[in-house]
N, C-alpha and C positions, 0 to 999 in steps of 0.2 A: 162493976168491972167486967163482969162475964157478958154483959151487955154488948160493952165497947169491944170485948175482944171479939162475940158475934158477926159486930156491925163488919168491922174488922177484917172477919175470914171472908163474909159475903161482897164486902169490896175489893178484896184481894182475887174471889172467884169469878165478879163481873169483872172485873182488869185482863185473865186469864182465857175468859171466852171469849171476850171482845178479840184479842189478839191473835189467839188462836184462828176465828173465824176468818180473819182479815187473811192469817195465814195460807187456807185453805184459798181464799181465793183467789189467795197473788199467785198461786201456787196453777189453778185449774185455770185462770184470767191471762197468764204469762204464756202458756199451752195456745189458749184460743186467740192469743193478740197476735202469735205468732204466724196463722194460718189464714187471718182478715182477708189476705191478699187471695184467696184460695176460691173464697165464696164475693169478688168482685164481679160486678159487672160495668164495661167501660163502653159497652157500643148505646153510641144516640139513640138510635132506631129501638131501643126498649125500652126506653126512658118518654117516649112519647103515648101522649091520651088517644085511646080508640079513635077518638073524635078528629083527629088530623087526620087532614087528606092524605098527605104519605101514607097514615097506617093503612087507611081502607083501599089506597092506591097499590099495595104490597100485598094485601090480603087478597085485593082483584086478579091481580096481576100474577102472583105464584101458579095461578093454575094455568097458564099458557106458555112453561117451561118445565122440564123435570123435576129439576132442584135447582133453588138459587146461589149463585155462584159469589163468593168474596175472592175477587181477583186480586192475585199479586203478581206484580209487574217487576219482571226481572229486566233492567234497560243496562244493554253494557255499551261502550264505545273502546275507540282505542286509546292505549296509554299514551302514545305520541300525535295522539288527533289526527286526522286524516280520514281519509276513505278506508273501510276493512277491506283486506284481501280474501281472496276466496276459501284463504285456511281458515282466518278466523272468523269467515263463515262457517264452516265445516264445523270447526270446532263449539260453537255457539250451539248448531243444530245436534251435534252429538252430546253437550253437556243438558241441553230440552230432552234429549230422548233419556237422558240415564235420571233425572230428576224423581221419576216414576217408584223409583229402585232406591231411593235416599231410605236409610233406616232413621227411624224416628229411636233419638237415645232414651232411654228409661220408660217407654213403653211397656206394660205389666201383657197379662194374658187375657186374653176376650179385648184389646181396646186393641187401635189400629197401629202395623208394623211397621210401615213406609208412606212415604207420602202418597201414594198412587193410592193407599186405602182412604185418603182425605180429599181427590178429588173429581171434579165432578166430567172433566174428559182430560184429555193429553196434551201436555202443553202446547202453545202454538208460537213457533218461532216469524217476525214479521219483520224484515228486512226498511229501515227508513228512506226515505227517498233521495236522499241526498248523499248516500252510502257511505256516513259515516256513523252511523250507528245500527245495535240490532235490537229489538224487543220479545223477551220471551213471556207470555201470558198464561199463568199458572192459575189455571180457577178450584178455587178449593169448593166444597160444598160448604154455604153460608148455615146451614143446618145444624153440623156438628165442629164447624170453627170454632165454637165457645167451651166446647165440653172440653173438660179435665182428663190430662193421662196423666200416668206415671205416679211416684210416691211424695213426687214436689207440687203435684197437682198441678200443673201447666197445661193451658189453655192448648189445645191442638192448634189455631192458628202460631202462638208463639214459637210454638215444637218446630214444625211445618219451617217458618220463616226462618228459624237459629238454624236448622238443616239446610237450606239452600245456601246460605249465606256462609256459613259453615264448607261449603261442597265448591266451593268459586275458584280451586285448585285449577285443574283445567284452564279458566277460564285466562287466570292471572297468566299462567304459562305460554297460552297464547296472544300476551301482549296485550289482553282487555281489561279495562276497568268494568266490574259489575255491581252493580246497586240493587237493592230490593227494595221495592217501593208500593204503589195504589195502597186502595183500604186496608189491606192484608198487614202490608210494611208498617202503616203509620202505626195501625191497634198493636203491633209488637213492638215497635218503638216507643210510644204510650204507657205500655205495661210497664218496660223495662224503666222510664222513667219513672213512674211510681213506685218500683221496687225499694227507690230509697227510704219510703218512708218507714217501712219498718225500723229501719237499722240509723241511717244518718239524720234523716229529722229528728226521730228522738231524740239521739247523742248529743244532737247539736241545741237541739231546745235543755238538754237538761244541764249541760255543760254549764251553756250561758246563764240558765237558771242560778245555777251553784257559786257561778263569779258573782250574781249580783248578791244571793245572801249573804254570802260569804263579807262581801262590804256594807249591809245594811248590820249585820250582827257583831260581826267582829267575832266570832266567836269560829271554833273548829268542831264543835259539835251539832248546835242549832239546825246549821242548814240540811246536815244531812237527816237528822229527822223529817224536816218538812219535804225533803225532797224524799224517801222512802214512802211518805204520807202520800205524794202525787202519784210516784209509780203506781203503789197499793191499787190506788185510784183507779188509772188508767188502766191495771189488769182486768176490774172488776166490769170496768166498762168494755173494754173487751171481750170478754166474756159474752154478756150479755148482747151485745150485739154479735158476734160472729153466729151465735146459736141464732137471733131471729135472723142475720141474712141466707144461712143458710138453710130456714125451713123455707125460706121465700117471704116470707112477713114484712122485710121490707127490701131494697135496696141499696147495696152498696156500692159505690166505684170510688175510684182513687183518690177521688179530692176529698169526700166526703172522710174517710180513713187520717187522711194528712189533718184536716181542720179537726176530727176529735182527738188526735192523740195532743193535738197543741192548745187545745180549747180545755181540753182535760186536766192538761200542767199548768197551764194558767190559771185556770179557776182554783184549780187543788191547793194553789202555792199562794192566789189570795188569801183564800178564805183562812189559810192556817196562819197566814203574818197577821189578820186580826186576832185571832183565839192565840195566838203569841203576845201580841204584842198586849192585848188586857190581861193575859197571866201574868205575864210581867209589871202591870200596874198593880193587881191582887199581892202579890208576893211582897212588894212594900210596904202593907199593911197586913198582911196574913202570914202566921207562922206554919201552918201545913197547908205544903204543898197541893196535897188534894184537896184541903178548902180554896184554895187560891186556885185549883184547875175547877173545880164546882162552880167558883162566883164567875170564871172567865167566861165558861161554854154559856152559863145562862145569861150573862152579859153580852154576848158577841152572837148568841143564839138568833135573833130578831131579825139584826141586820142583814145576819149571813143566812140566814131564810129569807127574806125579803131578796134580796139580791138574788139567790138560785131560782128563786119561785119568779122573777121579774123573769128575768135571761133564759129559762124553759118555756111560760107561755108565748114569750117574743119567739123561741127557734119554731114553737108549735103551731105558729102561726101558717110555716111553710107546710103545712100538709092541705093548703089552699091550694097549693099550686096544681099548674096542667102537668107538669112537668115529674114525672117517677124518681129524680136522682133529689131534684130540689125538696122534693115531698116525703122521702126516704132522709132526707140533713135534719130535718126540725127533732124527728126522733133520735136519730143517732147522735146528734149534738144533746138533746134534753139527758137522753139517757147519760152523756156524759157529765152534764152536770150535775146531776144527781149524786151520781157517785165520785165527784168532787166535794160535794156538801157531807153525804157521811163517810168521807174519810176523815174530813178536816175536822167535823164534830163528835167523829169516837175513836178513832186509829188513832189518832193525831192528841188527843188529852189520856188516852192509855198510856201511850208513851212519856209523856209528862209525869205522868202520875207514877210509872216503873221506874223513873232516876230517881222518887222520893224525897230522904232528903240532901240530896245530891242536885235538885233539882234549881236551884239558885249558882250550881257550876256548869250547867248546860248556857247559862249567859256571858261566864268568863272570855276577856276580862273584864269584862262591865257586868259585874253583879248586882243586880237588885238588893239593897239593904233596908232589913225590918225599922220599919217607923210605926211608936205606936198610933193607931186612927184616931183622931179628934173626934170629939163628940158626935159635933157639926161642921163636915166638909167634904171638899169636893174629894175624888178620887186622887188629888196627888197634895191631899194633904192642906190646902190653903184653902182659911174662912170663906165659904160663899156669903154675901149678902146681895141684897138685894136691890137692883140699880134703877136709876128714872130713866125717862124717856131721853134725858139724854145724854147718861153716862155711858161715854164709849172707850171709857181707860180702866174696865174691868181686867183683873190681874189678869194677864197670860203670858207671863214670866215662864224660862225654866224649860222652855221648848226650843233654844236657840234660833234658828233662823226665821222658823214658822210664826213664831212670839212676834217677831218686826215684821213677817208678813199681813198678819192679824192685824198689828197697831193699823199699820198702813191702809189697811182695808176699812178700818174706822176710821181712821180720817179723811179718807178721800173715795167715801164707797159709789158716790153718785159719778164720781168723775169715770170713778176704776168698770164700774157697769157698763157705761156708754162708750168707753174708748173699746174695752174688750170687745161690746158687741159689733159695735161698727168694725172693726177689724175682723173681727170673724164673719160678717158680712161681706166685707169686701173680698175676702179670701172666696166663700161661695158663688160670690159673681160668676167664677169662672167656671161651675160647673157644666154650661150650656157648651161647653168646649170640649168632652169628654165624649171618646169616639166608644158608643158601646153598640153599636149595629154588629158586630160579629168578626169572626176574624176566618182565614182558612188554616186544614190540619197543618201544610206546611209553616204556618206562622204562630203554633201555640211551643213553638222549642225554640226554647234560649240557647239551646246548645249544638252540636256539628251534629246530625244525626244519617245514619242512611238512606233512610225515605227522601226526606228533604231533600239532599243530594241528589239523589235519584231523579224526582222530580224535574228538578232543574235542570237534567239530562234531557229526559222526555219533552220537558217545554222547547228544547232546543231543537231535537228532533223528528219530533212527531208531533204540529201544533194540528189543532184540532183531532189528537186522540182523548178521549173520557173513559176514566176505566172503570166508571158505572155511567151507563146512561139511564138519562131522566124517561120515566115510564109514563105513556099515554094509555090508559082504558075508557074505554068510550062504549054507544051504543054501535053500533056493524053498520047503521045510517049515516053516519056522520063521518064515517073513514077518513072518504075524499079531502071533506071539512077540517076535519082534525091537521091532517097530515099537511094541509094548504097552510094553515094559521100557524102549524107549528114551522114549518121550513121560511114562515117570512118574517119570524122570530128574531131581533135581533141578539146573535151568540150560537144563535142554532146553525151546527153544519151539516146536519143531516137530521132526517124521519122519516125511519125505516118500519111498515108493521111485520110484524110478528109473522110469518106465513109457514104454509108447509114444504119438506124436505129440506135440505142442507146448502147453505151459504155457500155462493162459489171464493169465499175468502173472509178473517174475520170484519163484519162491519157490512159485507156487502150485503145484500136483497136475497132471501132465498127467493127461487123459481116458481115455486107453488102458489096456489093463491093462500088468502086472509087465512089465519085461525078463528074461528069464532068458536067462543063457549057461549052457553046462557045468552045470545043475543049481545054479548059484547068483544069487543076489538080490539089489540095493545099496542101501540105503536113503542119503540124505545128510538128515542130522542138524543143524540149525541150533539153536545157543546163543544164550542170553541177553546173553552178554557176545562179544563180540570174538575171533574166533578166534587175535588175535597177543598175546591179554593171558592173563596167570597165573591169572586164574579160569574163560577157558576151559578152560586146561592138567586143573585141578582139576574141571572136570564131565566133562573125556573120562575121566579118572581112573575118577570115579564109573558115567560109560557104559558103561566095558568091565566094570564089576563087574555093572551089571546085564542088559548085552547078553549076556555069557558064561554067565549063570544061566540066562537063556533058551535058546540055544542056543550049546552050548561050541561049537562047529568059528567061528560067526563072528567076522572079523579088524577093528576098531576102525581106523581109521585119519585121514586130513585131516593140515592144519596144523598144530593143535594137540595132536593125536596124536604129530605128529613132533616140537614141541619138549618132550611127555613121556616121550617114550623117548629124547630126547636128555640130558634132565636124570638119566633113570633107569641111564643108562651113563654119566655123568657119577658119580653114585652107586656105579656097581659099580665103575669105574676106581679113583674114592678109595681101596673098600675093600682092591683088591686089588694097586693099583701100589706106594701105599705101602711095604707090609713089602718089597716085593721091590728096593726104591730102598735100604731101610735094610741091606738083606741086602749086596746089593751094592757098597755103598759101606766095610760095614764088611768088607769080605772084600779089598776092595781096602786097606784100612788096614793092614787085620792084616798083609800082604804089604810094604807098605811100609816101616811103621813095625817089621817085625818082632817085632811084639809084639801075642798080644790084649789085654791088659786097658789097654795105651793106645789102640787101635781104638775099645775099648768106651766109653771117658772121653773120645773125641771124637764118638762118635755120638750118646751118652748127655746130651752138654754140645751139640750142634747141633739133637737134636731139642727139648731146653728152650726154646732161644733160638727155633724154630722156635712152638712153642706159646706162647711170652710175643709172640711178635711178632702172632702169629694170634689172638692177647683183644687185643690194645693196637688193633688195627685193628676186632675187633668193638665195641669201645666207641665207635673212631673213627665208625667207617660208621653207628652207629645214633642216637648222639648229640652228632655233630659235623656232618659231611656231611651227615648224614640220606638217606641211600641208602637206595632202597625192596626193598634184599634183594643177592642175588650171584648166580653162576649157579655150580653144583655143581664147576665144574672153573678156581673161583678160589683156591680151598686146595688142587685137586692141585696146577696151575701153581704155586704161592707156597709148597710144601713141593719141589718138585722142586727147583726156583730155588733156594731157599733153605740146602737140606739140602746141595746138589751142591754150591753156590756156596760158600756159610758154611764148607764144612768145608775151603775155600780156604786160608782163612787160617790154621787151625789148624793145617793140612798146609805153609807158607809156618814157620811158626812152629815144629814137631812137628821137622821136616827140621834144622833150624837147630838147634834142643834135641839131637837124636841127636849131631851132630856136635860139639857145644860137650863135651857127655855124656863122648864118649869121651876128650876130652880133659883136664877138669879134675872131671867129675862132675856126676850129675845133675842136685845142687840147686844149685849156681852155675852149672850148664850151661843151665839153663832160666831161670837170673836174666839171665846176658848173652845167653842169645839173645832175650829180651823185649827188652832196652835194646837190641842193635845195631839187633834185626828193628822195631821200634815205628814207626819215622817211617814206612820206607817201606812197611809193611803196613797202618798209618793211610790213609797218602796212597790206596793203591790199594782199600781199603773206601769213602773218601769219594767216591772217581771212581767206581766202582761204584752208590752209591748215586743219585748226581747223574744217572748216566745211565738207569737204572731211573725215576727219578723221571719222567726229562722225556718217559717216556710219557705224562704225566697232560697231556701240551698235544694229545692225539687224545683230543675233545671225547666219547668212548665209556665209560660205567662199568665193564666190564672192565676195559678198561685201564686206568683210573684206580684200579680196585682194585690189579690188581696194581702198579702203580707205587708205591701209598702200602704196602703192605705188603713188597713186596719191598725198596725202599727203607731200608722203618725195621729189616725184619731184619737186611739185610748191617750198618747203624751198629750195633746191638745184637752182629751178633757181632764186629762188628771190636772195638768200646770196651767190653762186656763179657765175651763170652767168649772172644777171644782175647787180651786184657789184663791179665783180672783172673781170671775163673775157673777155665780150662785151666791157664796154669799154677803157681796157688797148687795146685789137687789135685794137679800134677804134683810142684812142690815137697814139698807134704804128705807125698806118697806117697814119695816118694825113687827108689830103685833098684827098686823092686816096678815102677814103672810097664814097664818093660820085659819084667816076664812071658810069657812062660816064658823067652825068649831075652837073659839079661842077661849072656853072656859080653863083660866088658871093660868094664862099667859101673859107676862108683864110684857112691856116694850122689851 
């Protein structure tokens, strides 16, 4: 007795630590998740390898100006269109002079007062030629536009930007519409749309989380444990990464923030409908509660390691990449699933174990009732025996709809294979149709923004203005050369080098001659279009072919330089992350599952559904949405996602089959482990999909991409191929599927 009362207090005192710990760090995790946005970084140009020409083009390049300038482009016209009058020139020119003098709100002491302390000379007001519009050119110093002021820790470009835009009084009174716009505008428009993820993406992933437990349980209690279990989760992951982005360990920008907090809930709210739903199967046969939460977690334990350990080396894959942001996701994704895994396997059976026994009304009103356990049988109770090669009407009664899916599957499994894959082949056809060459800043918002707008001013206005130009360094021999190749460019309206004393206006020639450092030359390059739009991307493309003809040693670089060597490592990561995702994930299978050629028929069945899901979405975006393209690292994300994730459920499924396998035989082994596994591998695809989904409420096409695509993959492989096509070929295949290693495996 004094034994049991021992055991007793010491399972009462591991219940109390556990909880407590979790406490502490929803508590310090809630703190740090709150502040992610604090330690983001969102500009391209950091996220690129030494090894791109843009960087070593910037790097050259820096020393033949003071400071480098992140221009924002104030463009106003009139409210009733027309030509301005000379007031509201006046007043243009006097609202440029006072801009200097803007107090920057919540600035602390030692950081900067006004804007004047943020830039790098006096605004320059430029009349368009058609005099219906005017341009004011506010160049901040690109140096400390990223640094943090104030107690909200705002980016001084954002400060900066909310101040002009802010200050437009004047402007409006004199009859003008005013926009803030170039690089300056967009990275503060940017920001603000990522603002929602702290607050609205959650809300709205947890929301929708809670409707659907809410329908899988039936219950008023359940869901909110498993959803406290995700939160917990995502504190903890919070946590942990805010401290490594902020020692610089790795990278974070905004997408990267929106995909863990949703990757986090997802994961979190799987893994605990399995360790639910087997303590629910324990509790039919077990009268204490915490023997029944013991045999769950060691039950559910395998799977749901297999599954965290598949979907962490798949994200860790991305630390191949060229690219800083995509190479900074594999960890900050890993990291979240991690701490998805031990929430779901100790937060998450604490709590089960603290309603006692009580813990049979945490299901009301569908209570689990004590059955005593047969000697010899399966988990819900009904004799296993032992079937031939080709009995395929092994019992799986009892599971309602999944029970007729299962029969179904045995009876028609050769047909149910080959229609399913052809169909999800034919859906992939359409992948070669998927525009993922790049997109420009104006075309990554779904929504009215001010940049945008602005833009479309300036494009009306002032065509062939670029509010960064593309940057030529060269040897001091090749000037002539350069400046020849670059002006018969086509998109280029000017190449201007760098020289000494002051421009008789902006854009024009200074009077002096060449600047030379170190034996080299800068020309800066102004385009036709827009240095943050896609056909700039495409005339630096064409510059460096004919800049390099002229003189190979010169380095190509600007703005537009950097979103084409960002696109161009976007490009190399696809080719090469890939195989090594597929490599990996099937090497961990083989391990698993014991067996290669069931490995092979789960990578082989994840990558289809991956490629049916990747046409069904190019159909979507070109002739639904009508999305003007993608950006090159929307199919790695959405095959990482996808591959790592999808092959979840197969592994949720595979784990289940092995075990039924060794007991009654393969092909009624894969029939009842469909019917038992169905409901709650359903449930936990749909929660998955719903939270991927509710990235599409951050107003951004990234992420609306990946939300509609990752989204319709995980339904696809939950209701095709871990339903219907895994295991009819498993079925089909019988005993083979366990290749090489089929010791103890019936048909």
């Amino acid at each position: 007795m004094l034994s049991k009362r021992s055991t007793g207090v010491l399972r009462g005192l591991l219940i109390v630590a556990v909880i407590g710990v979790w406490l502490a760090l929803g508590s310090l995790g809630g703190q740090a998740q709150g502040k992610l946005s604090s330690v983001q970084t969102n500009d391209s140009a950091a996220f690129l390898p030494e090894s791109a020409e843009s960087t070593r083009a910037a790097e050259a390049g820096a020393e033949f100006v003071d400071a480098e300038s992140l221009p924002a482009l104030v463009v106003v016209e009139g409210a009733d269109g027309g030509a301005l009058s000379q007031e509201q020139l006046a007043a243009v020119q006097s609202w440029a002079d006072d801009v200097p003098g803007l107090a920057l709100e919540g600035a602390g002491d030692g950081e900067p007062q006004t804007v004047g302390d943020t830039l790098t000379g006096d605004p320059v007001v430029v009349p368009s030629e058609d005099g219906e519009s005017a341009l004011v050119v506010v160049s901040l110093d690109a140096g400390t536009s990223a640094d943090t002021i104030g107690a909200d820790e705002e980016s001084v470009n954002d400060v900066v930007v909310e101040a002009m835009r802010a200050a437009d009084g004047p402007l409006t009174e004199a009859g003008l519409d005013a926009y803030v716009t170039g690089p300056a505008g967009f990275v503060a428009d940017l920001v603000s749309a990522f603002g929602g993820i702290d607050t609205v993406l959650l809300l709205v992933a947890l929301v929708a989380v809670l409707a659907i437990l809410a329908v899988v349980y039936r219950s008023p209690i359940l869901p909110f444990l498993v959803i406290l279990t995700a939160v917990f989760a995502l504190s903890l992951a919070g946590l942990v990464v805010y401290h490594l982005a902020d020692s610089g360990t790795l990278t974070l920008n905004g997408q990267s923030q929106g995909i863990l907090s949703i990757l986090v809930v997802g994961a979190a709210v799987d893994y605990s409908l399995l360790v639910v739903a087997r303590y629910r199967e324990e509790l039919v046969h077990t009268r204490s509660p915490y023997q029944a939460v013991r045999q769950a977690v060691r039950a559910s334990l395998e799977p749901i390691a297999a599954s965290a350990g598949t979907v962490i080396a798949g994200l860790l894959c991305l630390l191949l990449s060229d690219l800083a942001s995509n190479r900074s996701l594999g960890p900050v994704a890993a990291i979240g699933i991690a701490a998805a895994f031990l929430g779901a396997l100790t937060l998450l059976p604490a709590l089960l174990v603290v309603a006692g026994t009580r813990s049979r009304a945490l299901f009301w009103p569908r209570m689990p009732k004590f059955v005593e356990r047969p000697d010899e049988g399966d988990a819900d109770g009904a004799p296993r025996t032992a079937s031939a090669d080709t009995d395929d009407h092994v019992d799986v009664e009892g599971h309602g709809v999944w029970s007729r899916i299962a029969s179904f599957v045995g009876r028609r499994d050769r047909v149910v294979w080959v229609v399913t894959a052809l169909v999800l082949a034919g859906c992939a056809a359409f992948v070669p149709t998927l525009d993922a060459n790049g997109t420009g800043d104006s075309e990554v918002f779904l929504t009215q923004v001010d940049s945008v707008d602005g833009e479309a001013v300036l494009d009306d206005h002032f065509s062939g203005v670029s509010a960064q130009p593309a940057i030529v360094v060269a040897p001091e021999g090749d000037l002539d050369a350069v400046v020849t190749a670059a002006q018969g460019t086509p998109g280029v309206s000017a190449a201007v080098p760098v020289a000494e004393g002051e421009p008789s206006a902006p854009g024009a020639p200074a009077s002096g001659p060449p600047v030379v450092i170190d034996g080299q030359v800068r020309v800066d390059v102004t385009t036709t279009a827009t240095s943050d739009s896609q056909e700039a991307v495409e005339t630096v493309a064409a510059l460096r072919d004919s800049v390099h003809a002229a003189s190979p040693e010169a380095l190509v670089g600007g703005a537009a330089a950097e979103r084409l060597d960002t696109q161009l490592a976007g490009e190399r990561d696809l080719r090469v992350i890939v195989p090594v995702v597929l490599l990996v994930i099937l090497l961990i299978l083989m391990l698993l599952l014991r067996s290669v050629l069931a490995a092979v028929l789960l990578v082989a069945a994840n990558v289809l559904s991956f490629g049916a899901a990747l046409g069904v979405s190019a159909v979507m975006f070109n002739h639904v949405f009508d999305f003007p393209g993608a950006d090159p690292s929307v199919p790695l994300f959405a095959f990482c996602f996808l591959v790592a994730l999808g092959v979840d459920y197969s592994i949720f499924l595979m784990t289940r089959v092995r075990e039924e396998s060794l007991q009654v035989g393969t092909r009624p082994g894969v029939l009842r482990a469909l019917a038992v596994t169905g409901s709650v591998i359903t449930s936990a695809g749909v929660v998955l999909a719903a939270t991927f989904a509710a990235l599409g409420v951050i107003p951004l096409l990234f992420l609306a991409q990946i939300a509609f695509v990752v989204a319709f993959g995980v339904l696809v492989d939950t209701f095709v191929v871990r339903s219907l096509l895994v295991p009819a070929l498993v079925h089909d295949i019988g005993r083979r599927t366990w290749w090489p290693n089929r010791a103890g495996m019936r048909a």
